[in-house]
BAVEX-209225 format. One record per residue (C-alpha): residue in three letters; x, y, z. Coordinates in steps of 0.1 Angstrom, whole numbers, padded with zeros to 4 digits, always signed. Layout:
<timars>
ALAXYZ
...
</timars>
This chain:
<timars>
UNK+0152+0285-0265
UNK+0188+0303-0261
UNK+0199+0319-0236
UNK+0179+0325-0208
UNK+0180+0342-0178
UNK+0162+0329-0145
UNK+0146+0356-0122
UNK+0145+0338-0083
UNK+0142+0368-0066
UNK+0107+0375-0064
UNK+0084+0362-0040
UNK+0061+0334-0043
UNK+0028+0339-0048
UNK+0003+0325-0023
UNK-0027+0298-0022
UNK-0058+0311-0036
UNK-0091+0303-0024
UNK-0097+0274-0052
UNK-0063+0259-0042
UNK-0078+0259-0009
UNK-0112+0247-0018
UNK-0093+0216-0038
UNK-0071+0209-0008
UNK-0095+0210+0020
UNK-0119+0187-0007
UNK-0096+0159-0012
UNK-0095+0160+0032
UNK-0136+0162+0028
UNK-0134+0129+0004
UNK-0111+0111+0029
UNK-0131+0116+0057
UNK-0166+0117+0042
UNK-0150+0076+0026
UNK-0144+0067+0062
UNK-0176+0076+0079
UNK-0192+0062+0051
UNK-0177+0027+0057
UNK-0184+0031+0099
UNK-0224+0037+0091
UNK-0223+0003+0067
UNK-0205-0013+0089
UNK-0227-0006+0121
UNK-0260-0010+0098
UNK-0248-0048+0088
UNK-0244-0052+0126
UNK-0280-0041+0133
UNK-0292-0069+0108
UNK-0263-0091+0114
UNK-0279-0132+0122
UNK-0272-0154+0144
UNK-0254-0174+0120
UNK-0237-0149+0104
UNK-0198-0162+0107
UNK-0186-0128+0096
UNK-0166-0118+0125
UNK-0170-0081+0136
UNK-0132-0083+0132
UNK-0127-0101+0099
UNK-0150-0070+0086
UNK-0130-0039+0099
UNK-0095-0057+0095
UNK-0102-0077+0059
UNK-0131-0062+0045
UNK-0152-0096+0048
UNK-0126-0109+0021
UNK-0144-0098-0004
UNK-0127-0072-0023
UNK-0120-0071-0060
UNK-0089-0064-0082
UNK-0089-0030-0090
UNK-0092-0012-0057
UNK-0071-0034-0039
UNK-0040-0030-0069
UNK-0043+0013-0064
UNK-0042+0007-0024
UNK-0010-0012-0028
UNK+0005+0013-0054
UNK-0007+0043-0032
UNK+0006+0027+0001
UNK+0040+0025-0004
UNK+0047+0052-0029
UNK+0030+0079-0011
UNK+0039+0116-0007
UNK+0075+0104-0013
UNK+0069+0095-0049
UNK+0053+0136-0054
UNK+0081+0150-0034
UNK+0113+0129-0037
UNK+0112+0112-0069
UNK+0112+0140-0092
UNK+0142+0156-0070
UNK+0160+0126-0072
UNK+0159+0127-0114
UNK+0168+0167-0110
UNK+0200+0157-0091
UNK+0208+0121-0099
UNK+0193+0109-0134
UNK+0167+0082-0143
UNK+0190+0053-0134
UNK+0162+0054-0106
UNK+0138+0039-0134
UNK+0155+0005-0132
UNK+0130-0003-0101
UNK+0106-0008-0129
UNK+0120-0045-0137
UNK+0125-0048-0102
UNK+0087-0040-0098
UNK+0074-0071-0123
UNK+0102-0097-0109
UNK+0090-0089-0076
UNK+0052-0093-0086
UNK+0064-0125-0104
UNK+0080-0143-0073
UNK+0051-0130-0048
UNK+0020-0141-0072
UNK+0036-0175-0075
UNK+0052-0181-0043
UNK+0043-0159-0013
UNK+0010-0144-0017
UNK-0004-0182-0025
UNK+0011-0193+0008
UNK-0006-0168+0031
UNK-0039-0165+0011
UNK-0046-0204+0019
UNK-0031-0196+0057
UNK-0058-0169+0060
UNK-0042-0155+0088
UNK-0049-0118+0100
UNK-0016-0111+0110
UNK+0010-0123+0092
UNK+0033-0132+0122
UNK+0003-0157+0132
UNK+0028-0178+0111
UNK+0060-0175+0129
UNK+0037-0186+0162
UNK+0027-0216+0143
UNK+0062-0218+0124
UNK+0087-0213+0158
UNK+0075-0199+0185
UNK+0052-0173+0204
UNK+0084-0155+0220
UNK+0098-0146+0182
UNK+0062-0138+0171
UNK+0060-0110+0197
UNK+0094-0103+0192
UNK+0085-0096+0155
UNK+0049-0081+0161
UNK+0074-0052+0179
UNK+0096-0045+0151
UNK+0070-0041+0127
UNK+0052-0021+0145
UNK+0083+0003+0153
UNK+0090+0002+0117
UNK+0056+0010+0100
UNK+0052+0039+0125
UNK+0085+0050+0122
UNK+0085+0049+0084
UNK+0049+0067+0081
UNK+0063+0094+0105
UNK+0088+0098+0079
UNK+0061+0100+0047
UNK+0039+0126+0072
UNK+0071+0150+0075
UNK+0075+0156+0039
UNK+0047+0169+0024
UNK+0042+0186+0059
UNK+0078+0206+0047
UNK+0059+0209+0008
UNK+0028+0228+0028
UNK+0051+0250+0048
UNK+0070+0262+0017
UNK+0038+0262-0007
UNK+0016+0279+0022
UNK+0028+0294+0046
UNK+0019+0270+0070
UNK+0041+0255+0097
UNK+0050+0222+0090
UNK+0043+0212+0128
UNK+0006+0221+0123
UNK+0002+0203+0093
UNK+0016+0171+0105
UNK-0010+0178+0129
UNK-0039+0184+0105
UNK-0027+0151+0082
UNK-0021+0128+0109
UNK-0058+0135+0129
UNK-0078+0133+0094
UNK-0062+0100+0090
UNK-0065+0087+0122
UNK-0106+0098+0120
UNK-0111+0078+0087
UNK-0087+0050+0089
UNK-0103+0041+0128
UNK-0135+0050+0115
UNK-0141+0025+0087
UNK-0110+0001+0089
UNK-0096-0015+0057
UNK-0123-0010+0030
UNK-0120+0028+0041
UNK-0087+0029+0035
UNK-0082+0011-0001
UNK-0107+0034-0012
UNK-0090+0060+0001
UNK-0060+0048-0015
UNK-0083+0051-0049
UNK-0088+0082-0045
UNK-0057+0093-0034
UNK-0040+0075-0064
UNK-0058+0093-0090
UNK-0051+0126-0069
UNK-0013+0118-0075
UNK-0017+0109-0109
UNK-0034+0138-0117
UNK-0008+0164-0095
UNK+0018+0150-0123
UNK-0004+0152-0151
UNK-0009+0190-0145
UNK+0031+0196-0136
UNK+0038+0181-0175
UNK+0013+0192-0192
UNK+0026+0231-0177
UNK+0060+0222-0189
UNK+0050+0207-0221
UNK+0029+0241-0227
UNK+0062+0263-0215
UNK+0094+0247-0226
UNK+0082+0218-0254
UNK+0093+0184-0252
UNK+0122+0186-0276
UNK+0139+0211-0254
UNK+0131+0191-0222
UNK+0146+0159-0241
UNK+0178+0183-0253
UNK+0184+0194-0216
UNK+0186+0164-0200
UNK+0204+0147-0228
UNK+0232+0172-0226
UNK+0232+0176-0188
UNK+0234+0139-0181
UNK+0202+0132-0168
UNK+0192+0106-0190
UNK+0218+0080-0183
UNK+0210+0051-0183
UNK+0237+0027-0182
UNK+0254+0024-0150
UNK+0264-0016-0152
UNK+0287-0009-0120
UNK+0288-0043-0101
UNK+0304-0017-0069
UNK+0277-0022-0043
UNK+0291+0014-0030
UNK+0273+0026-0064
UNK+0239+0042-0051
UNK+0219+0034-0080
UNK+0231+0013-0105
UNK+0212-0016-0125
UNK+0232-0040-0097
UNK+0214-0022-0067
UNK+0182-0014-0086
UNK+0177-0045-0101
UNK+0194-0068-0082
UNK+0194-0053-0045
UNK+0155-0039-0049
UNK+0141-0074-0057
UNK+0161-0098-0034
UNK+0153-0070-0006
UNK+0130-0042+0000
UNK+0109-0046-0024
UNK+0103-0087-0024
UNK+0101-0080+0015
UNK+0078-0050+0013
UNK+0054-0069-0015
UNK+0061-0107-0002
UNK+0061-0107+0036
UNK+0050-0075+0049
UNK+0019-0073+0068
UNK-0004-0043+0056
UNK+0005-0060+0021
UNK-0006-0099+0028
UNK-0039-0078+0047
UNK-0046-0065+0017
UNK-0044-0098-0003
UNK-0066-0115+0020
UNK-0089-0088+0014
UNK-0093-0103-0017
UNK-0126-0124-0026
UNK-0103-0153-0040
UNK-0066-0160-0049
UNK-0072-0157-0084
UNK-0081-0116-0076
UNK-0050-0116-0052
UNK-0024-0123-0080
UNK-0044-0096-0104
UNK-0040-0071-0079
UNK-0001-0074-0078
UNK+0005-0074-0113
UNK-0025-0046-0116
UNK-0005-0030-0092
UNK+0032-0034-0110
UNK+0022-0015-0140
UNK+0008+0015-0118
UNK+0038+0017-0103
UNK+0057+0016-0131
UNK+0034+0044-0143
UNK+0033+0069-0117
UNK+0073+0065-0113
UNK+0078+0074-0150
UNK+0051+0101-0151
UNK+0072+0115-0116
UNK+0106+0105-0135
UNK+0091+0130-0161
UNK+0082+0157-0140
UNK+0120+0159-0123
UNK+0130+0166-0160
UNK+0109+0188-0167
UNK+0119+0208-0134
UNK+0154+0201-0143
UNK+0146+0222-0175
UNK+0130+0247-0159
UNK+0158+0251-0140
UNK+0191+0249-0159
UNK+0216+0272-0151
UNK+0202+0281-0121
UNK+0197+0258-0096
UNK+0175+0270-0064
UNK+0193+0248-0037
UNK+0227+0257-0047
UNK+0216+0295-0053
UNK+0200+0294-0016
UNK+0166+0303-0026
UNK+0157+0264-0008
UNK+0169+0246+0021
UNK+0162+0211+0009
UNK+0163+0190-0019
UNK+0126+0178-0005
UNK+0115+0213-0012
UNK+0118+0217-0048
UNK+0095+0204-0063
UNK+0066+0227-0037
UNK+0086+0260-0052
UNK+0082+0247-0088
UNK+0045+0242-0082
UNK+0042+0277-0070
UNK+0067+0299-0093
UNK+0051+0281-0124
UNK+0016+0266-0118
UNK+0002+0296-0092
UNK-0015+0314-0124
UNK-0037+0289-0129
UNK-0060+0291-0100
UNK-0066+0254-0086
UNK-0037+0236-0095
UNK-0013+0246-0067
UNK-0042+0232-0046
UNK-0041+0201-0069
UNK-0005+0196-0063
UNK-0006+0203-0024
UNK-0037+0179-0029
UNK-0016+0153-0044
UNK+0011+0153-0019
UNK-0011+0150+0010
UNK-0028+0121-0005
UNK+0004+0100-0007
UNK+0009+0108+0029
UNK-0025+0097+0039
UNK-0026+0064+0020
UNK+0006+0050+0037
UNK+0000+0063+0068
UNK-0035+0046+0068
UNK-0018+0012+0054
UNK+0005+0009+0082
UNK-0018+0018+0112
UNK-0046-0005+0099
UNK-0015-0031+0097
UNK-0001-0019+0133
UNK-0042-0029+0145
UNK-0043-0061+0132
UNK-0008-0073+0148
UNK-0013-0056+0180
UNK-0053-0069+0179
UNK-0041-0103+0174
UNK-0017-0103+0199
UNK-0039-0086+0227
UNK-0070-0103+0221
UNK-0051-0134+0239
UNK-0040-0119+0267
UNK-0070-0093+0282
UNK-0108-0106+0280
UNK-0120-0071+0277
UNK-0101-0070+0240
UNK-0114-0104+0232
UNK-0150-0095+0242
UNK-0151-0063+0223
UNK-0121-0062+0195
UNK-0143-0041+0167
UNK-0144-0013+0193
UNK-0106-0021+0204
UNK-0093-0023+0166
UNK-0101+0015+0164
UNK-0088+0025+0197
UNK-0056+0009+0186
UNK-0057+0024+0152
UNK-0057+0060+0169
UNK-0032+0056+0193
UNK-0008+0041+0164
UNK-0015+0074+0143
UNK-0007+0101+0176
UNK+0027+0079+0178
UNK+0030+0086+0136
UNK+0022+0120+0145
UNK+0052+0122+0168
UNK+0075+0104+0149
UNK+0069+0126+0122
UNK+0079+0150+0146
UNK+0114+0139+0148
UNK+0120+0132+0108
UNK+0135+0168+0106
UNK+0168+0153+0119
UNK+0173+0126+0093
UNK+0195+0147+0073
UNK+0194+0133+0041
UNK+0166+0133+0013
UNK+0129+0116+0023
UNK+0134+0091-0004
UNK+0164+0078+0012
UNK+0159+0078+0040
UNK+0122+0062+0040
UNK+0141+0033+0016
UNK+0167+0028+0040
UNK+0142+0028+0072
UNK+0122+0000+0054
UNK+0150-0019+0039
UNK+0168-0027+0073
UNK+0137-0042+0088
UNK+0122-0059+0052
UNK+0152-0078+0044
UNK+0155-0102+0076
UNK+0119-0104+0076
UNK+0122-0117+0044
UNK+0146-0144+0049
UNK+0133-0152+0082
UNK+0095-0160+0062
UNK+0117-0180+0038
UNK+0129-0199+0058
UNK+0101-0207+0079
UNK+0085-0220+0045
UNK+0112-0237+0025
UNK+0135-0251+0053
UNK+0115-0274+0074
UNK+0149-0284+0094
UNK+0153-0249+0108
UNK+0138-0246+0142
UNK+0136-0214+0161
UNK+0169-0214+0173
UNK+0189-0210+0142
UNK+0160-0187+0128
UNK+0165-0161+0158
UNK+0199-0164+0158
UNK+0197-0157+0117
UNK+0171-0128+0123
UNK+0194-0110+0147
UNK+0222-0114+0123
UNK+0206-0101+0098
UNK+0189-0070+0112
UNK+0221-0061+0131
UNK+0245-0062+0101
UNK+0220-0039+0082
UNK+0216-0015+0112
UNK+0256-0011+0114
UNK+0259-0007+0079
UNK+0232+0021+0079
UNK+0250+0037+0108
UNK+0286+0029+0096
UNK+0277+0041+0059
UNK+0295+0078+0054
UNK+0286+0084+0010
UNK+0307+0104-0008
UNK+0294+0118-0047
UNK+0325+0095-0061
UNK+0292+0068-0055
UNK+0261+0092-0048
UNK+0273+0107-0080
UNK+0249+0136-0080
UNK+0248+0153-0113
UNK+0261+0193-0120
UNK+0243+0218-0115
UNK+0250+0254-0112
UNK+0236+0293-0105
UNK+0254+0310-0140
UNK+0223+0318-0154
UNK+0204+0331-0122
UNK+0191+0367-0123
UNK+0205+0391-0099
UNK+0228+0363-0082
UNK+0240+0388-0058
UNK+0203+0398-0043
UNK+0195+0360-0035
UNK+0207+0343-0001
UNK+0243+0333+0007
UNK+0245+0295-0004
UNK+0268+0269+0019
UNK+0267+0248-0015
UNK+0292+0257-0043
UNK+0274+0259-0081
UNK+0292+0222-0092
UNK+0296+0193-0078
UNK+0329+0179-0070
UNK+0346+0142-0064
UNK+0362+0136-0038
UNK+0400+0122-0038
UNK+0403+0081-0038
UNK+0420+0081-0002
UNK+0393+0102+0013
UNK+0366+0076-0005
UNK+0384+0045+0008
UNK+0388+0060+0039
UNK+0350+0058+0045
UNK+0326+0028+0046
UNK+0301+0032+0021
UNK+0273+0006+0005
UNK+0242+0016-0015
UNK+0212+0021+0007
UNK+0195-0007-0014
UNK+0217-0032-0002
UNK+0212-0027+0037
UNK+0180-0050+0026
UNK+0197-0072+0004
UNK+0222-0075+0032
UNK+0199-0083+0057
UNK+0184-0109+0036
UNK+0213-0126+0029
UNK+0228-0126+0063
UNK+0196-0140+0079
UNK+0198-0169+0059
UNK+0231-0177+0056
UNK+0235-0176+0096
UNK+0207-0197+0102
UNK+0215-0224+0081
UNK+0252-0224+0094
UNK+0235-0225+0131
UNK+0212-0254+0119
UNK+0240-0280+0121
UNK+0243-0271+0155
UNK+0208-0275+0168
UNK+0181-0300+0167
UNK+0153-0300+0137
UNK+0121-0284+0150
UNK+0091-0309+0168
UNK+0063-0329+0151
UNK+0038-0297+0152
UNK+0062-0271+0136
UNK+0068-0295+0103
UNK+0033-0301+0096
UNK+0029-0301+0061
UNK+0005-0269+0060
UNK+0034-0248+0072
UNK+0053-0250+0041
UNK+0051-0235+0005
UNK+0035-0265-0018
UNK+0061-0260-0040
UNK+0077-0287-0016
UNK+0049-0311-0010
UNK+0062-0333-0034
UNK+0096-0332-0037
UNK+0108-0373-0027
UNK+0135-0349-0008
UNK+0114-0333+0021
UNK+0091-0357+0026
UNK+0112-0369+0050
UNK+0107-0338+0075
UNK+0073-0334+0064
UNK+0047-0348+0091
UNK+0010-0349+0087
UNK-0018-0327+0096
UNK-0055-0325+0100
UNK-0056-0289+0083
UNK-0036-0300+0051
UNK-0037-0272+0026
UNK-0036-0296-0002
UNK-0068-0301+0006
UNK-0076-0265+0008
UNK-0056-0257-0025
UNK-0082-0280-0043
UNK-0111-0265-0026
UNK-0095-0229-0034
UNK-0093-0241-0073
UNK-0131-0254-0074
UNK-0148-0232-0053
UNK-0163-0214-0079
UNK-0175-0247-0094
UNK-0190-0254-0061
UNK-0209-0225-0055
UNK-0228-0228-0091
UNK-0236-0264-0085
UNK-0244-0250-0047
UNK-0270-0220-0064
UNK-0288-0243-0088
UNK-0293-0273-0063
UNK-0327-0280-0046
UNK-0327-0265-0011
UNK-0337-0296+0004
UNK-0301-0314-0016
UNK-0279-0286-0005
UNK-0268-0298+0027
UNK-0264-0334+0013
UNK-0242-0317-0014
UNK-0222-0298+0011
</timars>
């Protein structure tokens, strides 16, 4: 291509009306999805009989557990990559590289252990609400106790997935980003209290494919411009294409130790094994078999929308070489890079600016619609004990709930401008700190049947405190960040552009002023937590009694135990045995043919 020179200078152009019309459509879809759902929903209640034991609840909260594969796998994928996948990712391989890409083997270990081991567990539990468990498991103190963090985190972390493609709008559009956390917070709370969970996965379908496509249209305009070879060339000789960062420094921020390592026993086996808008969506499934297609379904979309992002940060990062528009000023944010790409570069082609803002949005609505249906069905289950009026009426409750959750996203979004550091990481340390105790603390509940609540609280609190100093203690300096050079040599009329605080390289600090600051890898605030939580508790253990009769009944723990001559001895017996249940999860199928080509007057003999 040779030598190029890159004009900033001039001013963006603005959203035409087909931009417009493909933006406000992908809103129209959302909400047409969820009113949809609420006219189904109050039509099978018109003809609902008597002995119909489809709860009102079961159908707005788990979708009548009847959900197939497909859907269900998207909904996951869209959930938790979101708007920070659109934004974020492609950033992150503009400054850092594609080290980021080893998540991908974290992605199938993670669906490995959690088809085998958790999503088994809670499927035959059939709980709601995950934390149903920990009542059942220790205590109703530590379930409320949890049901409270969760629901600080998920609102917390989808205020966080609101602000930035409200901070993409205001750059794209014109648009302050205030009002259009406003606008993307309301249209999710109409649709998400509107037609609960089968709403929202096909929501999430929708919205998948709308991120898919945003990419799609970002490479195939840098394929057209620039060629692959000279995309390939660019980051080859500028370093973003390493790959091979074996550093076992858990300082390191992404190396195959942290990525690999740190994402799996961590955020991601929390987010996938033990999180509760996750095990919702499994129980949505119509049988366990379904369940475990949907998380590896859903491992290779993720692993496909990461590498199509991955390939839009290079293709940005070629775009832009020699003259970066953060470090020439022209942007305040890392976060807003990839909004002024989409506009410098794709605003000829009427439509696909609107596409792009379309596909950031959708992210944001996806995850923002997981975690408030989640938030519902802890806060339901916990409510409906306490006040008649809930238990008497929980359909019309569940959506009340569900928009009072989305106005506190909407003001948490509010205060994500003060984060100060990129919505990737921040939104991956926010859920690390809570996922990794959670994770051990589930663990334990199932594979330790001589921890009793004491030594699991006392874990817990270990664990989430030692991740939340280390998030507040951790100071990172590029010797570990190791953000990649960039630079404003080739920039067009450098001197008309704004003054830039950054300088046009980056540079490594000294080794005294690196040791002089605590530093760890945002991945490993999970993996910290994790291993904390566990460790603790089963140090406390020796100190404290084993838990009572009813908190080792066999049903409580992962089958993986049941017949290991070891912990029969803690084991006691039950009259809900899920050994019983696992064979009738494994021949239900059976049954129901025999069941469909039996005599009615033989059926209830059969059955």
């Amino acid at each position: 291509m040779g030598e190029r020179i890159i004009d900033l200078t001039s001013e963006l152009p603005t959203l035409s009306p087909e931009d417009y019309s493909v933006f406000s459509g992908l809103l129209a879809i959302s909400a047409f999805i969820g009113l949809f759902y609420a006219w189904i929903d109050s039509r099978k209640k018109e003809n609902k009989l008597e002995n119909d034991s489809i709860s009102d609840e079961d159908t707005y909260l788990v979708g009548n557990r009847s959900m197939s594969a497909f859907p269900v796998a998207l909904s996951l994928t869209a959930s938790f990559m979101s708007s920070i996948t659109v934004i974020s990712t492609p950033a992150e391989i503009y400054y850092f590289g594609i080290m980021f890409l080893w998540y991908g083997v974290s992605y199938l270990l993670v669906s490995f252990i959690t088809s085998r081991i958790y999503m088994p567990f809670f499927y035959r539990q059939g709980y709601t609400s995950s934390y149903q468990y920990i009542e059942k498991r220790f205590d109703r103190q530590f379930k409320l106790i949890l049901s409270v963090v969760f629901t600080f985190n998920a609102i917390i972390y989808a205020g966080i997935v609101v602000y930035a493609p409200a901070v993409a709008i205001e750059k794209v559009c014109n648009v302050p980003k205030n009002v259009a956390i406003a606008i993307m917070g309301v249209v999710c709370c109409v649709y998400t209290s509107l037609g609960g969970i089968k709403a929202v996965i096909w929501t999430d379908v929708v919205q998948y494919i709308s991120m898919y496509a945003g990419f799609i249209a970002l490479i195939w305009k840098g394929c057209k411009d620039m060629g692959i070879e000279f995309i390939y060339s660019t980051a080859l000789d500028n370093g973003r294409l390493a790959f091979n960062d074996f550093s076992m420094d858990p300082r390191v921020r992404h190396s195959v130790l942290s990525t690999v390592f740190g994402a799996t026993f961590g955020v991601w086996l929390g987010v996938y094994g033990t999180n509760q808008s996750n095990i919702q969506r499994y129980i949505c499934c119509k049988s366990e078999g379904t369940a475990r297609k949907a998380i590896w379904l859903n491992s290779f979309a993720l692993i496909a929308i990461n590498v199509t992002a991955a390939f839009s940060g290079l293709i940005m990062f070629a775009y832009y070489v020699g003259c970066d528009p953060l470090a020439a000023g022209v942007i305040e944010q890392k976060d807003q890079l990839v909004p002024y790409m989409v506009m410098q570069k794709l605003a000829e082609y009427k439509g696909l600016p609107g596409l792009f803002l379309a596909s950031a949005t959708s992210g944001t609505l996806s995850t923002v619609s997981s975690g408030i249906n989640g938030v519902c069905a802890v806060l339901i289950d916990e409510l409906k004990g306490n006040f008649r009026v809930i238990r008497q009426n929980t359909y019309v409750w569940s959506r009340i709930i569900v928009f009072i959750a989305g106005i506190f996203v909407i003001m948490a979004a509010y205060g994500a401008d003060a984060l100060g550091e990129t919505v990737l990481q921040a939104a991956m340390s926010v859920n690390g700190i809570v996922a990794g105790p959670t994770l051990g603390l589930f663990s334990l509940g199932m594979f330790c049947p001589w921890i009793s609540k004491a030594p699991a609280k006392i874990g817990y609190f270990a664990g989430l405190g030692l991740a939340i100093l280390f998030y507040v203690m951790d100071n990172p300096t590029d010797e570990f960040t190791k953000p990649l050079a960039v630079n404003t040599m080739q920039c067009f009329n450098l001197t008309s552009l704004p003054e830039s605080p950054l300088s046009t390289a980056t540079s490594v600090p000294s080794a005294e002023e690196s040791s002089s600051t605590f530093q760890i890898s945002y991945i490993f605030l999970s993996t910290t937590g994790l291993f904390t939580c566990v460790t603790v508790a089963l140090l406390s253990s020796f100190f404290f009694q084993m838990p009572p009769p009813d908190q080792r009944a066999r049903s409580l723990y992962s089958s993986l135990l049941w017949d290991i001559p070891y912990f029969e001895a803690f084991f006691t017996d039950d009259s809900n045995s899920q050994k019983e249940k696992l064979f009738q999860d494994s021949s239900s199928d059976e049954l129901s043919c025999i069941v469909k080509s039996t005599p009615s007057s033989q059926k209830q003999q059969l059955l």
